[in-house]
C-alpha positions as CSV (number, residue, x, y, z in Angstrom):
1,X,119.2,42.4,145.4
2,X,119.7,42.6,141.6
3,X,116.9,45.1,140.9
4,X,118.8,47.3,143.9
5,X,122.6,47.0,142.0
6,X,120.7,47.7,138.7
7,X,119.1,51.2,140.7
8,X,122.3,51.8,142.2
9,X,124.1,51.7,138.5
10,X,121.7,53.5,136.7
11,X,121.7,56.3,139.9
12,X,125.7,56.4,139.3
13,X,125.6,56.8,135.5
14,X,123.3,59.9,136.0
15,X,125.3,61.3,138.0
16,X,128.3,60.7,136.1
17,X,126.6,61.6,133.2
18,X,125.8,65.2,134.3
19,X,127.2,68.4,133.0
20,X,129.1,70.2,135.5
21,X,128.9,74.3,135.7
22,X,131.4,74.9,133.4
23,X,133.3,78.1,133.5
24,X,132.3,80.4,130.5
25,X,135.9,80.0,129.3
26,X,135.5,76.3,128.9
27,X,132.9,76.3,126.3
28,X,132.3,78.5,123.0
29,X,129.4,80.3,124.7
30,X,131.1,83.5,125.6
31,X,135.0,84.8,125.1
32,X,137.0,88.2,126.4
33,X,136.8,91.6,125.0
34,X,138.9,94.2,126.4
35,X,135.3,96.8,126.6
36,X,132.3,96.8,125.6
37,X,131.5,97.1,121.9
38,X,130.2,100.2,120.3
39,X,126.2,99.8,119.8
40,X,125.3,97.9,123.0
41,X,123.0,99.4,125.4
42,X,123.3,99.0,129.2
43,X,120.4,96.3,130.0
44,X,121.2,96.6,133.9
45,X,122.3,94.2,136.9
46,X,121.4,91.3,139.2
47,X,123.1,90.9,142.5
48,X,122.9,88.8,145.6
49,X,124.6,88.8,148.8
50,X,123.8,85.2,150.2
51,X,125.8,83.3,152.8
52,X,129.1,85.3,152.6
53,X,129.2,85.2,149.1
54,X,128.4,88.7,147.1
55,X,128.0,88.6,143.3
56,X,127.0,91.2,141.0
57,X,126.6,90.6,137.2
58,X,126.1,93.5,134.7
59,X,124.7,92.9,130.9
60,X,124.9,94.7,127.4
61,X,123.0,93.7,124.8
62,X,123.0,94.6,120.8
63,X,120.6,92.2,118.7
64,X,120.4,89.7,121.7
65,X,124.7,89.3,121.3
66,X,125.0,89.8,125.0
67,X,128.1,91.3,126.9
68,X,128.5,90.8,130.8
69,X,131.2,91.5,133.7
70,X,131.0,90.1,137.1
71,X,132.2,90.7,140.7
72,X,132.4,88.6,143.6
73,X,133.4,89.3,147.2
74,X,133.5,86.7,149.9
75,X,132.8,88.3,153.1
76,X,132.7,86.0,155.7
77,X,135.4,83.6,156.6
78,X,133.7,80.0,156.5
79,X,136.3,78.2,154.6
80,X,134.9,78.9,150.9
81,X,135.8,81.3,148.6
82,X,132.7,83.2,146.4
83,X,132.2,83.0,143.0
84,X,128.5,83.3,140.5
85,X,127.1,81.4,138.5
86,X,125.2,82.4,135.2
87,X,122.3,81.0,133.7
88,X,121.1,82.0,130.2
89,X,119.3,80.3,127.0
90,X,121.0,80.7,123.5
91,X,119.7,81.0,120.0
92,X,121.5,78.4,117.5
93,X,120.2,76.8,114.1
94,X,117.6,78.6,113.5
95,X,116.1,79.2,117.1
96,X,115.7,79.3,120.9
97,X,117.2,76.2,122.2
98,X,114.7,75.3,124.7
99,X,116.7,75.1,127.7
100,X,118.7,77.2,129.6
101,X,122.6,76.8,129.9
102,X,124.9,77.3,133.4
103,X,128.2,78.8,133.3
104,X,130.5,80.0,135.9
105,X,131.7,83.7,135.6
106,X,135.5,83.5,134.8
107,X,135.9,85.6,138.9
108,X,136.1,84.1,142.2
109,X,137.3,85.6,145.5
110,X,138.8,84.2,148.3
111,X,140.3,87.1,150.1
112,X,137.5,87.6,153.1
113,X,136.4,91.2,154.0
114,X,133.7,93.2,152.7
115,X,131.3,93.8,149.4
116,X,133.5,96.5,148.6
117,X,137.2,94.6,148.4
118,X,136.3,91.7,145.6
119,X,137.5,90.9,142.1
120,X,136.4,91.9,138.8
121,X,135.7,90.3,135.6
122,X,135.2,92.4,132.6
123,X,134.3,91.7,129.8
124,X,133.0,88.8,128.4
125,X,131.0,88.2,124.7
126,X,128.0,86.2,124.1
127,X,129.0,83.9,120.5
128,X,125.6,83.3,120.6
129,X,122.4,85.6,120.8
130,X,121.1,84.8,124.5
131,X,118.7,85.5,126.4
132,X,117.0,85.2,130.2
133,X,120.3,85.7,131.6
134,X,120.2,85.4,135.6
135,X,122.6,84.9,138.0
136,X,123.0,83.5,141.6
137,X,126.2,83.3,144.2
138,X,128.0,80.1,144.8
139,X,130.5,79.0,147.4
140,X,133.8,78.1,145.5
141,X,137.3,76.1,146.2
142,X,140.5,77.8,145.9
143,X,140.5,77.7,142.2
144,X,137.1,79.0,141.6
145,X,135.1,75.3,141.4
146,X,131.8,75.6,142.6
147,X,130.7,73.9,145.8
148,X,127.2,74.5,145.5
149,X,125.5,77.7,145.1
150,X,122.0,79.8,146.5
151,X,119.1,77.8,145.3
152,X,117.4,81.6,144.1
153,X,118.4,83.0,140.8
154,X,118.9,87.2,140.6
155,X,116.6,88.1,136.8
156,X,116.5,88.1,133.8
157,X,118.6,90.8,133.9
């Protein structure tokens, strides 16, 4: 019985002790700009249209500083809003950190209809240089929280 409590705590503090998606707002990773800056090139796009949920992100790129905007439609009326979620990999003191980091584009959609009739989100800046950027759709809540999300990802873009 003890060695199942000390499973069950140390399955609980894992859990707790996971990073969520964060938006890209919350962190220092990316931050608006009203366009995209003079000197970066169009890299191209990755979309998905997976279980109501359609998401499109687009990328710039000077020197690996990476500019993106992303759209989201939810097209089918299940109860969940659509939003995407980024993955990308950042270079910081001196090098690639190994690992890749999620992010929640700053859009989410919750007015059911088509691909055509979702929400935009332009622009947002890279503070670091990144690369392998990808992205995937996600079911959402009201306020853009991710349920849970396509298990594919859509690149490197």
């Amino acid at each position: 019985m003890r060695r199942i409590l000390i499973a069950g705590a140390a399955a609980v503090g894992l859990l707790l002790g996971m990073p969520g998606a964060a938006n890209a707002h919350d962190t220092d990773d990316w931050y608006d700009v009203g366009s995209v800056p003079s000197g970066y090139g169009y890299v191209g796009s990755s979309s998905s249209h997976v279980s109501g949920v359609y998401q499109q992100v687009r990328m710039w790129r000077s020197n690996n500083y990476v500019v993106l905007s992303g759209y989201v439609s939810d097209t089918k009326t299940d109860g969940y809003c659509g939003t995407a979620q980024i993955r990308y990999e950042i270079y910081d003191n001196g090098g690639w950190v190994g690992h890749s980091h999620y992010r929640r584009m700053p859009v989410h959609d919750c007015t059911t209809g088509t691909t055509g009739d979702g929400h935009w989100k332009t622009y947002v800046k890279s503070t670091y240089k990144v690369r392998n950027v990808s992205a995937r759709a996600c079911h959402a809540n009201s306020s853009g929280g991710i349920i849970h999300c396509e298990s594919g990802w859509h690149g490197p873009i």
